[in-house]
N, C-alpha and C positions, 0 to 999 in steps of 0.2 A: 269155364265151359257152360256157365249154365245163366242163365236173365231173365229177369222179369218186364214183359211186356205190356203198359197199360194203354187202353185205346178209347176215345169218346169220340163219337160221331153224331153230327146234330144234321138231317139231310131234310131235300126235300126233292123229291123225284115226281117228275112229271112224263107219264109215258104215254103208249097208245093203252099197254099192259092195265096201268094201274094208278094212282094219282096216290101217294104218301109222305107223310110227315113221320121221323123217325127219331128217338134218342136212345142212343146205342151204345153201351161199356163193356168194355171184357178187359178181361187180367189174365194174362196169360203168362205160364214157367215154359221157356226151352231150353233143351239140353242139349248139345254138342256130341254125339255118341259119335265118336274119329272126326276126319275128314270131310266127310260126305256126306253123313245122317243126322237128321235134323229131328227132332220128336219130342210133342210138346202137349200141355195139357192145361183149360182154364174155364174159367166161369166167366158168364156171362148175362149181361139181365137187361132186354130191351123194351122201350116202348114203341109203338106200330098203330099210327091213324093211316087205316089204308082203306082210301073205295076203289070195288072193281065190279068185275061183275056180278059179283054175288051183294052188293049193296057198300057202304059203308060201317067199317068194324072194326073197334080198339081192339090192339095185341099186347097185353103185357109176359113177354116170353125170357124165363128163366132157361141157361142153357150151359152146355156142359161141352166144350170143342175134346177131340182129341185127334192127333193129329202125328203124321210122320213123313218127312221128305229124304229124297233120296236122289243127289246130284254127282257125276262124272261127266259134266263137261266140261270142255280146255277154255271156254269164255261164257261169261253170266248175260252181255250182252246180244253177243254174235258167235254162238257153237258152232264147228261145225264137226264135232266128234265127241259120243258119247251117250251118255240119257237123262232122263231128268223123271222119276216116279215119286208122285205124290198121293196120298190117303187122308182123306179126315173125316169123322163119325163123330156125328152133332145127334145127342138126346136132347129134345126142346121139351118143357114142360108148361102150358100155359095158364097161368098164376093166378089170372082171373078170369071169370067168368064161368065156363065148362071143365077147366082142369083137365083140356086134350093132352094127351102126352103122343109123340111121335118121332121117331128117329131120321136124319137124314145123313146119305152119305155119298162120298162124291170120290172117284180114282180119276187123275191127270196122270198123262206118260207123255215124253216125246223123245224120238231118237232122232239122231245126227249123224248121219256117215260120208266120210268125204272123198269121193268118187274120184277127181284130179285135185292132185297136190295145189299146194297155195289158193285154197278157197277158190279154186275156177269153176268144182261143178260138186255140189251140197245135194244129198238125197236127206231130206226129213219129211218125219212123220208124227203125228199127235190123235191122241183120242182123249176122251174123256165120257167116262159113264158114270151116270148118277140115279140116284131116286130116295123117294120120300114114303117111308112104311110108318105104319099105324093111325093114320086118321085122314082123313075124307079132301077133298078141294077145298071145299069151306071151310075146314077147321083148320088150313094151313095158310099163314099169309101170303101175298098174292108178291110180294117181296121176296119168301124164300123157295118160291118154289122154281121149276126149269122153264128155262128159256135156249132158243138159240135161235141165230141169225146176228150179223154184224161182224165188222172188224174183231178178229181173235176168235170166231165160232166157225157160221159159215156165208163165208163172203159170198155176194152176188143179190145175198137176201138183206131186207133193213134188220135193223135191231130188233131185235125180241120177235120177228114176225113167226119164225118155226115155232110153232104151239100150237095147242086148242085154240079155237076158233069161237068165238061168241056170235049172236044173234047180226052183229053189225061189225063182222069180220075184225075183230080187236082180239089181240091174245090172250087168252085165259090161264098160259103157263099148265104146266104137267107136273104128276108127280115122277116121273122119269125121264133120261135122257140119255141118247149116244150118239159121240159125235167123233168124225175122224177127218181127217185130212194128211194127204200127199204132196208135196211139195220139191220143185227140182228148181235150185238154184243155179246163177251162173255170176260171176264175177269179170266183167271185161276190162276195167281199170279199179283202182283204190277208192273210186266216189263212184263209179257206174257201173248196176248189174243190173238183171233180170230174174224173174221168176216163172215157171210153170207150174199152176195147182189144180188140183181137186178137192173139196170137201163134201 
């Protein structure tokens, strides 16, 4: 019940946000608590060339995830009964330069409930509230801080555009965020449905 997770990520992101090169590792133990509870804990130590709008700035950020999920639904791909609550609480510590230290931490929920039998009409719902305590905009990479807008946030706006706003309308990201969405499913045959939302 219990694994060890190891992860390297070599990226390079190019946004309206933010423009970075990144080399990224964490090691990560999860443990199996029943069924349904997932809760895990690892280290981590990344490097971060990233320019935004505070100029271009190396991050070499040492970090500490911990984490716990919490799943009761009847499919991983397509739910339409139950919930799904997730938490995870990141101490960053950054190793060189200023030696900022700052905590982040981030709650996902979403529920499912199914209004007529045989998937014909799905009520769900999603939040997600986050933020970023102990140090400044500038002393947090422009990578971890919040964003929303886009597919999986909230549709209708591009990626990343719900933020601060810089001088030449580009997002500057937050150290907080709250996002929710309503969603009314309908299924008319086995390959064609429809959706109603809000976020």
């Amino acid at each position: 019940d219990q694994r060890l997770v190891l992860r390297t990520t070599l990226a390079q992101e190019d946004s309206d946000a933010f423009d970075s090169r990144s080399f990224r590792n964490t090691a990560n133990i999860e443990r199996a608590l029943g069924r349904r509870v997932t809760a895990g804990v690892g280290v981590g130590l990344d490097y971060i060339d990233v320019e935004d709008v505070f100029g271009r700035n190396i991050f070499v950020l040492l970090y500490f995830p911990l984490f716990i999920t919490v799943n009761t639904t009847d499919d991983l791909l397509d739910p339409t009964r139950g919930f799904t609550l997730g938490t995870q609480a990141t101490p960053f510590v950054e190793v060189s330069g200023e030696n900022v230290q700052y905590l982040r931490y981030e709650l996902n929920g979403s529920v499912y409930y199914e209004v007529l039998d045989r998937r014909r009409l799905i009520l769900a719902s999603r939040g997600r509230y986050g933020q970023i305590l102990g140090a400044g905009m500038a002393s947090v990479p422009a990578t971890e801080r919040f964003y929303a807008g886009g597919g999986g946030s909230v549709r209708g706006y591009p990626y990343q555009s719900l933020a601060p706003l810089d001088l030449n309308n580009d997002p500057v990201g937050g150290r907080s965020v709250v996002e929710l969405s309503f969603e009314l499913r309908t299924r008319f045959t086995e390959s064609l449905g429809a959706a109603l939302f809000i976020d």
